[in-house]
C-alpha positions, 0 to 999 in steps of 0.5 A: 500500500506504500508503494501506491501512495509513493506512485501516487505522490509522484504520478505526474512525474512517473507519467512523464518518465514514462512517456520518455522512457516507453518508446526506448524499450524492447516491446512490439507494437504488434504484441501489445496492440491487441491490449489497447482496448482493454487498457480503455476499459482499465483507464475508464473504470479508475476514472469512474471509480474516483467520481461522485456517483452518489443520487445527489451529485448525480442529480445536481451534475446532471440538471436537465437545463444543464445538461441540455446544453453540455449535449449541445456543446458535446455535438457541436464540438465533435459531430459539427466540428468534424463536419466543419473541418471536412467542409473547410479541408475540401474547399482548401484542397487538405490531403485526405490523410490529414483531414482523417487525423484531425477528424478522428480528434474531433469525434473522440469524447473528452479525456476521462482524466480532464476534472482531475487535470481541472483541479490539479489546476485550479479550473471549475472542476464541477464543469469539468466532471460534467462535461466528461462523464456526460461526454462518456456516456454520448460517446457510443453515439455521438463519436460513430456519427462524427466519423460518419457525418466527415464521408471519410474512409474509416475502413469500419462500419458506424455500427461496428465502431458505436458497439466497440466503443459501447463495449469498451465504455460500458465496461470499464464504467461497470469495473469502475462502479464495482471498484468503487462499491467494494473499497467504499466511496467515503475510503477512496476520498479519504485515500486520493493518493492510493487511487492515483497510484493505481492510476499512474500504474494503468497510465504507463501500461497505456503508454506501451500498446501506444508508444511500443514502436513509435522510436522506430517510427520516426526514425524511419520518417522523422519528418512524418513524425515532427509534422504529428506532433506539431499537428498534437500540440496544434489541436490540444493546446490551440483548441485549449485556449482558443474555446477558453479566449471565445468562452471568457466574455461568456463565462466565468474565468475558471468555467472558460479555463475548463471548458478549453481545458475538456476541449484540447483534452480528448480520449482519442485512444478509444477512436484507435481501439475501435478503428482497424490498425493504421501505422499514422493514426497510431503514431498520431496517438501517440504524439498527442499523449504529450500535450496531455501530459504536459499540460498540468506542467505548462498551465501550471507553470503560466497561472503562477507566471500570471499570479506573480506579474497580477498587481496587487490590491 
């Protein structure tokens, strides 16, 4: 038990190490890919294991006015949103293979670690979970259709893509429920850092089926590998501040901050668990696991760059 809450204490750091240190060592990718869809159910299930899930928060998360418009949100920002980007890549000529990364950000459903990174960083964190766990439950249907409303060549049937990510989902939400009964809700709260060692745990596992392979990658196309990673850091960090930039005469400055935060932060892993291998989507993937993870880093750091240089009242 030690050992999870020292893992927990340093999770952030582990996370990073790992995403160092994964693409070094000597797995394959083919090894490991078949346990990407089960790593999902992993990630969702300890997810779901730490949130409020009591009548009364449930009720209060889940207000019908409220919830009416974060739908909206959800659709506009994944289902319009890929229309929107097939729309504009066509009339500017994009090559196709770009237009299917970007789509396939745009239909993936919000990172169900999103309303920890919000309170990690000082955002609204009832936004945050609200967004994600209401995001997690549309996401077998609102995810298929994104990829279906762009025409574009997923080379999988809507209807297979909606029951995998349904399966998936599902799955981890029911290991997640079941974690939570058996240790007690009141326990997991009183005892953060034990679940976010077992988090830290299944993030690194996450990283191999991920990352296993990418080193040879890009040293096969580092060219191929750096445009990915811009292409990462564009859609997470650009998405971040711009819905943040158009939310703030809209909102207030922590509820902006978070809905930029749901927004760049996306579980575009469950999009490749669904979809037959694709060696540039996978490497795709795999680069956006860097702005995830180093956003508590960088937004960290700019809130006490911007606290320190705020006058004083």
């Amino acid at each position: 038990m030690s050992a999870l809450i020292w893992l927990g204490r340093h999770a952030s750091a582990l996370l990073v190490l790992g995403f160092v240190v994964v693409p070094f060592l000597p797995f394959g990718a083919d090894q490991l890919r078949p346990a990407l869809p089960w790593l999902v159910v992993l990630v969702t299930a300890l997810g779901t294991a730490r949130q409020p899930t009591d009548r009364a928060t449930l009720a209060r998360v889940f207000a019908p006015r409220a919830t009416l418009a974060m739908a909206g949100w959800l659709a506009l920002s994944q289902v319009g949103l890929a229309l929107l980007v097939v729309m504009l890549g066509h009339a500017l000529h994009a090559p196709p293979e770009l237009l299917v990364l970007i789509v396939a950000f745009c239909a993936a459903s919000p990172l169900s670690s999103a309303p920890n990174l919000a309170l990690m960083l000082g955002y609204d964190f009832t936004l945050a979970l609200r967004l994600t766990l209401l995001g997690t439950l549309l996401a077998p249907v609102l995810m298929p259709l994104a990829l279906a409303v762009s025409g574009l060549s997923f080379d999988a049937p809507v209807g297979q893509v909606a029951v995998k990510v349904l399966g998936m989902l599902a799955g981890g939400i029911v290991l997640g429920l079941g974690i939570q009964r058996l240790c007690g809700q009141d326990r997991i709260a009183r005892n953060p850092e034990i679940l976010n060692g077992l988090a830290a745990l299944a993030m690194i596992s996450f990283l191999f089926p991920l990352l296993a392979g990418s080193r040879a990658a890009v040293a096969a196309d580092p060219v191929l590998g750096a445009e990915l990673l811009a292409l990462a850091l564009l859609l997470n960090f650009g998405g971040h501040l711009l819905v943040r930039a158009l939310a703030r005469p809209l909102l207030p400055p922590p509820a902006a901050r978070a809905l930029g935060l749901v927004f760049g932060n996306r579980n575009v892993s469950i999009v490749l668990a669904s979809l037959p291998f694709d060696p540039t989507l996978t490497l795709f993937v795999a680069a956006l696991q860097c702005p995830v993870y180093a956003t508590p880093v960088v937004f960290g750091l700019a809130a006490r760059l911007r606290n320190r240089t705020a006058p004083s009242s």
